[in-house]
C-alpha positions in Angstrom: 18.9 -46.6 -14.3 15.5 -44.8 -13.7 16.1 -43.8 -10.2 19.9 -42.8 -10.7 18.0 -39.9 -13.5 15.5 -39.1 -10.6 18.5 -38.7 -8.5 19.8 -36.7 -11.1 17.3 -34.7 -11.7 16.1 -33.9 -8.2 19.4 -32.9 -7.6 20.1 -30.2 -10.5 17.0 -28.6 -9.6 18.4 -28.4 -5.9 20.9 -26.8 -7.2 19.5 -24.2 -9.3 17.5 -23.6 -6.8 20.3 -22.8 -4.1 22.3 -21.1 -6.4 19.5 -18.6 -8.0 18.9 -17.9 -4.0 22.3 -16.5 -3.2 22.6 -14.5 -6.1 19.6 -12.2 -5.9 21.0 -8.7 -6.8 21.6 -6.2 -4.2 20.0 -3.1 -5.5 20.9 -0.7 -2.9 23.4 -1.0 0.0 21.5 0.3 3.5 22.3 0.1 7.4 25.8 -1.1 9.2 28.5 -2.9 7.8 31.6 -3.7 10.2 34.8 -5.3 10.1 37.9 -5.2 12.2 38.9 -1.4 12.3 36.4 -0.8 10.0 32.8 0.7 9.4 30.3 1.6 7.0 26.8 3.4 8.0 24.4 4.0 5.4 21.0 5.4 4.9 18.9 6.8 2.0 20.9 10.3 2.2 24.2 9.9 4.1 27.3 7.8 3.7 30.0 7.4 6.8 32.9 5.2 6.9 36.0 4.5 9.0 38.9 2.8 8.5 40.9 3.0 11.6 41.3 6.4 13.3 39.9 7.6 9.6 36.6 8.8 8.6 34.8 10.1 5.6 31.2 11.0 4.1 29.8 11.2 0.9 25.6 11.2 -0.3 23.7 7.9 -0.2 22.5 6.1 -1.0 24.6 3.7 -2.7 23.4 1.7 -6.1 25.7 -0.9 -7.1 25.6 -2.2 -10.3 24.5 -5.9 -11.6 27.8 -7.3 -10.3 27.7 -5.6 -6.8 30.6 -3.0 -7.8 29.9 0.3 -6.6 31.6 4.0 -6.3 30.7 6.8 -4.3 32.7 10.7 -4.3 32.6 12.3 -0.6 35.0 13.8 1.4 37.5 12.1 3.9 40.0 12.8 6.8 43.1 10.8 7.5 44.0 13.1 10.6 40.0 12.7 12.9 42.0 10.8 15.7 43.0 11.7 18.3 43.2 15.2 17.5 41.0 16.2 14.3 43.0 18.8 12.6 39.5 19.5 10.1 41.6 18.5 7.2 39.6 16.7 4.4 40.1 15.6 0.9 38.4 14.5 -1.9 37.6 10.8 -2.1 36.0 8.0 -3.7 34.4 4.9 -2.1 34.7 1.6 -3.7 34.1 -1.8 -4.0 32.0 -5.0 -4.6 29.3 -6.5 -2.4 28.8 -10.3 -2.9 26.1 -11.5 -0.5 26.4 -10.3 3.2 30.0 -9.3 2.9 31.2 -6.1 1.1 34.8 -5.2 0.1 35.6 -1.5 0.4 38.4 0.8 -0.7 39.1 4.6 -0.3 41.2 6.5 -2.4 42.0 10.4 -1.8 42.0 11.6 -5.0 44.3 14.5 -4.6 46.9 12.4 -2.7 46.4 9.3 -4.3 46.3 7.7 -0.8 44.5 4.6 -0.8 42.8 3.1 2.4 41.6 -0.7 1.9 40.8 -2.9 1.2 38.6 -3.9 3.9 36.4 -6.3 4.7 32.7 -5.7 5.8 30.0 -7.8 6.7 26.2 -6.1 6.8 24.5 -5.9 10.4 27.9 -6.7 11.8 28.6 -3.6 14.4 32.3 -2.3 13.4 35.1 -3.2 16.0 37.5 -0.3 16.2 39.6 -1.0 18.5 40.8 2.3 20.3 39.1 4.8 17.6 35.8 5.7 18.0 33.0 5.3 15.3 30.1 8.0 15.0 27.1 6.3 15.2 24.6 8.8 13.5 26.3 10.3 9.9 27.2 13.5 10.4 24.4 14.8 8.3 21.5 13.3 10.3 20.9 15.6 12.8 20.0 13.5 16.5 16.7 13.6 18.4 16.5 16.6 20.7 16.6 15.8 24.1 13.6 15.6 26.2 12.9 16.1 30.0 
């Protein structure tokens, strides 16, 4: 009997112990997140995603609250691929982050065209398929060149 309450209790506090582990709050969402036809770069000042031959930007960085939910207002063009006709509408970023995966929806707000949901993963590098993915969000500007 006392070793089947050792048992027991060794293994409640394994437990608690795993579970408390995984569910550290994210506080701020930061660096790549991909998916299949999908992409998400974020830094401290820019926001860029793509959803297919789609692309958008809003301001980072992103806070999400105590349950991973998050929303974000930017800008984003259904037409960037192959020809970008410079056409872009007000939008709002989405979604829930639980762990190392993120779920993310974009709505045009003046449309009420709705991209998503899609599945990210963090550090994952985005697999687009035939459309291409920026790699630096549009408002970093690149290193110059050097000779």
């Amino acid at each position: 009997m006392r070793i089947h309450a050792i048992v027991s209790i060794v293994a409640t506090v394994s437990i608690l112990a795993c579970s408390t582990a995984t569910t550290a709050r994210i506080t701020e969402v930061a660096g790549t997140w991909g998916g299949d036809n999908a992409g998400l770069i974020v830094t401290d000042t820019d926001v860029h995603v793509h959803i297919g031959c789609t692309l958008g930007d809003a301001v980072g960085p992103i806070h999400p609250d105590a349950n991973g939910r998050f929303e974000a207002t930017g800008t984003y063009n259904v037409d960037a691929y192959p020809v970008d006709r410079g056409i872009t509408h007000p939008a709002t970023f989405s979604g829930q982050v639980v762990g190392q995966t993120m779920t993310l929806t974009v709505s045009l707000t003046d449309t009420a065209r709705v991209l998503g949901p899609v599945t990210l993963i963090y550090g994952k590098e985005p697999q687009m398929g035939p459309c291409p993915i920026c790699r630096v969000p549009k408002g970093l500007k690149r290193p110059a060149a050097t000779s």
